[in-house]
C-alpha positions in Angstrom: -30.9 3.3 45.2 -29.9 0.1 44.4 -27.5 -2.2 46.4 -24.9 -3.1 43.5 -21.7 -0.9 43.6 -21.3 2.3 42.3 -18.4 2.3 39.5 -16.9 5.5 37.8 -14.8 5.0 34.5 -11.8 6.9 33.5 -10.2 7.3 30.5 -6.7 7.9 30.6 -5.5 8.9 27.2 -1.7 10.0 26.6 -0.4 11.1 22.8 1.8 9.0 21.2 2.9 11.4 18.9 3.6 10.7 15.4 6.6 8.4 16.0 4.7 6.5 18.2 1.7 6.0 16.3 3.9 4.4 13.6 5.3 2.1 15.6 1.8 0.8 16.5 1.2 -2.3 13.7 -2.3 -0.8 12.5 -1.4 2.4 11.8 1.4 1.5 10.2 -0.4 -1.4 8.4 -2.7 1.1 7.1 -0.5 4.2 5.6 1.3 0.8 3.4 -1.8 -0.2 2.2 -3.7 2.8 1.5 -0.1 3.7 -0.4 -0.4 1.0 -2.6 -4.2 1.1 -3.3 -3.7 4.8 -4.3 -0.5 4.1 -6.3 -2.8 1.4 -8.2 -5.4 4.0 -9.1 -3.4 7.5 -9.5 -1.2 5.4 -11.6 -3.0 5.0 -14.7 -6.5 7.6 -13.8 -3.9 10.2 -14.3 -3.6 9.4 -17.8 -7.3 7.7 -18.5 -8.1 10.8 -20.7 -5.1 10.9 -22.7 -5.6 6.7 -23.1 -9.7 7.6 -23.9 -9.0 10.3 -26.7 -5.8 9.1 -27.8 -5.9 5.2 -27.9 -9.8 4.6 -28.2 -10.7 7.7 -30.0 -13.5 9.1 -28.1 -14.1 12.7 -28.1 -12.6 15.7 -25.9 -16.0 16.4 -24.6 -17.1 12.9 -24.0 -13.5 12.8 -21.6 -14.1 16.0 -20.0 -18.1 14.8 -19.5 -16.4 11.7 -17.6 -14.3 13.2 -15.8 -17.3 15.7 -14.7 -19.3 12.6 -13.8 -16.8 10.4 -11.5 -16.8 13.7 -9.1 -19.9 14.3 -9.1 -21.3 10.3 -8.8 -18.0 10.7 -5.7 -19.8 13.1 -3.8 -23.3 11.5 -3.6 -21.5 8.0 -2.7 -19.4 9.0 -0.3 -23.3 10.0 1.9 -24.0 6.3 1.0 -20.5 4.7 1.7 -20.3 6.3 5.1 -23.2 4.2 6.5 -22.0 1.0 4.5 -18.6 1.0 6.9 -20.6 0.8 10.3 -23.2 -1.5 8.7 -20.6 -4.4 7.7 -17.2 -2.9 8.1 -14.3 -1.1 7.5 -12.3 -3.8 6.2 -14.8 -5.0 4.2 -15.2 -1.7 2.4 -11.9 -0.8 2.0 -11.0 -4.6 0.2 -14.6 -4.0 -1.9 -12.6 -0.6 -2.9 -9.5 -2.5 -3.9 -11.2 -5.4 -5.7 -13.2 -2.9 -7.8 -10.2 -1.9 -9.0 -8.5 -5.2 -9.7 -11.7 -6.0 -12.1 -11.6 -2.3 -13.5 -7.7 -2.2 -14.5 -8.2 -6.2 -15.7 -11.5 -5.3 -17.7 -10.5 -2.0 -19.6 -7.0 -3.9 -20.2 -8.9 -6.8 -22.1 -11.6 -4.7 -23.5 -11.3 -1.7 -25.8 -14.7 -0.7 -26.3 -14.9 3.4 -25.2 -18.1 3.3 -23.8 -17.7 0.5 -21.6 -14.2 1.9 -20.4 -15.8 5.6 -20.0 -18.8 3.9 -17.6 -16.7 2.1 -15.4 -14.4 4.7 -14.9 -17.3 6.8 -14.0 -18.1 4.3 -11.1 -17.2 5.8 -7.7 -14.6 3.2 -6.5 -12.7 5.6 -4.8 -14.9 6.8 -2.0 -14.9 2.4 -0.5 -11.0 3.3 -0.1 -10.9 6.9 1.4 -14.0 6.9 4.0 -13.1 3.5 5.5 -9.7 4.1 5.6 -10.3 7.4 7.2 -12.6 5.4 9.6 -9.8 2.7 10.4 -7.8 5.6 11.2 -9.8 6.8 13.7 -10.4 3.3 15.1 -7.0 2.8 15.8 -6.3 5.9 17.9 -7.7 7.0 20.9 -9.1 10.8 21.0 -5.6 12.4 21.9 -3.8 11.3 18.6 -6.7 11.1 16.5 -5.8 13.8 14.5 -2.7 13.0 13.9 -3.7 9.6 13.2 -5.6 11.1 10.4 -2.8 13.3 9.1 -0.5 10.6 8.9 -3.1 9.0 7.3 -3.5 11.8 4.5 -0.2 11.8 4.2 0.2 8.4 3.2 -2.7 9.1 0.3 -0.7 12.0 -0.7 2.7 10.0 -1.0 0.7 7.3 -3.1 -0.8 10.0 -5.2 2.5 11.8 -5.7 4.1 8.4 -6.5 1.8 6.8 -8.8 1.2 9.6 -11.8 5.6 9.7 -11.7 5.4 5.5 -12.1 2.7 5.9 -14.7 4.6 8.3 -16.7 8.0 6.0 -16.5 6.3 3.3 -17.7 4.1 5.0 -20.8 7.6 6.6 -21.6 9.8 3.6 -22.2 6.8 0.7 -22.7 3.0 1.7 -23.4 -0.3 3.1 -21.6 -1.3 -0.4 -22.1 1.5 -1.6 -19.5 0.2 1.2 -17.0 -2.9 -0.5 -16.9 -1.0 -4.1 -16.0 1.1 -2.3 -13.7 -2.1 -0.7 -12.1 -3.8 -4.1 -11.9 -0.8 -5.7 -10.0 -0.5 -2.7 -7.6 -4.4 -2.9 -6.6 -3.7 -6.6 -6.3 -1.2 -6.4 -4.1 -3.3 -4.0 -2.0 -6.1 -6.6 -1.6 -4.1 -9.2 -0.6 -1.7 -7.2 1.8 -4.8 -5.3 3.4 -6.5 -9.2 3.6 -3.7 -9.9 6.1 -2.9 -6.5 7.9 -5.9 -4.9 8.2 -7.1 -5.9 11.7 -10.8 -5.0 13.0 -10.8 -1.6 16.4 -9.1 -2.4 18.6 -9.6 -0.2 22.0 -6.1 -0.1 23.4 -7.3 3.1 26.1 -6.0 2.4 29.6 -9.7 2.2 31.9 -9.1 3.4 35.8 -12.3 1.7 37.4 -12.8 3.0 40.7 -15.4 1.2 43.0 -17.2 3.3 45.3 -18.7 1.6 48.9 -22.0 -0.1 48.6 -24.8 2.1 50.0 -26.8 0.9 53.1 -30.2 0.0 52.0 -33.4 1.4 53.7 -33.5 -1.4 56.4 -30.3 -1.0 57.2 -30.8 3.0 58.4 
């Protein structure tokens, strides 16, 4: 045995409940943001195939193939993402998500060629938001909220996703598809800029109960 001191660590961990957990400035922070960043993309995605066969005159089965190919492509990024938020980040991630689609809402709005709107649609974007959101969420709260920390979280993408395909469909009513996209572009926008200045790095806010046990007599000293 050694002669430094013996230390136990305890974690003392009380829920917050939901209340409480929105009072705290990251959660919070991060439901507004992951609201408008889903907002930005439900918005218009809802009515991408209507815009592809409709506006651009690509085929049904060419829309439904797309459509087939974002999930799919999803899936095998989200086993690629999940490694990408420890390597350099979640914040980083989750403003690479909302920059994608800042340049995908600006390019398909200035270009109308189907094929290049059909392949960038078909890139996973989404996954950079949900998994490091998810894993903000779970940085913010200590194990005795962290589920609720994650429901309020999936809340928050469900109110975005509820919100944006009702915007988009105001706005294709009175105006165009064409002005869903601008309104799209301004909502991921506003996303990366507002998650640039809210989104804050872990921070480990768990009270630690140190409790310093006596030195132990060394062999000479028996």
């Amino acid at each position: 045995m050694t002669r430094k001191p013996l230390s136990s660590t305890i974690d003392v961990q009380v829920s917050r409940g939901y209340l409480g957990l929105l009072r705290q400035r990251n959660i919070l922070a991060l439901c507004t943001v992951s609201i408008l960043a889903i907002v930005a993309t439900s918005a218009f995605n809802s009515f991408f195939t209507v815009y592809l066969v409709d506006s651009l005159g690509t085929s049904k089965l060419i829309a439904g193939i797309a459509a087939a190919g974002t999930t799919l492509l999803g899936a095998v990024a989200f086993k690629f993402v999940g490694p990408l938020n420890d390597k350099i980040g979640r914040k980083p991630v989750f403003m690479l998500g909302t920059t994608g689609y800042v340049l995908f809402f600006l390019t398909i709005y200035l270009v109308s060629n189907s094929l290049l709107t059909t392949a960038l649609w078909i890139l996973p974007i989404y996954p950079l938001i949900q998994s490091s959101a998810a894993a903000l969420a779970s940085d913010y709260t200590s194990k005795a909220d962290r589920g609720k920390g994650l429901g309020l979280l999936e809340s928050a993408i469900s109110l975005g996703g509820g919100i944006g395909p009702l915007a988009g469909g105001l706005i294709a009513d009175r105006l165009s598809l064409r002005s869903v996209m601008v309104f799209s572009l301004a909502m991921a926008l506003a996303a990366t800029v507002a998650s640039q200045f809210s989104i804050r790095k872990k921070l480990d806010e768990r009270t630690i109960v140190t409790a310093n046990v006596a030195e132990l007599p060394s062999a000479a000293e028996l």
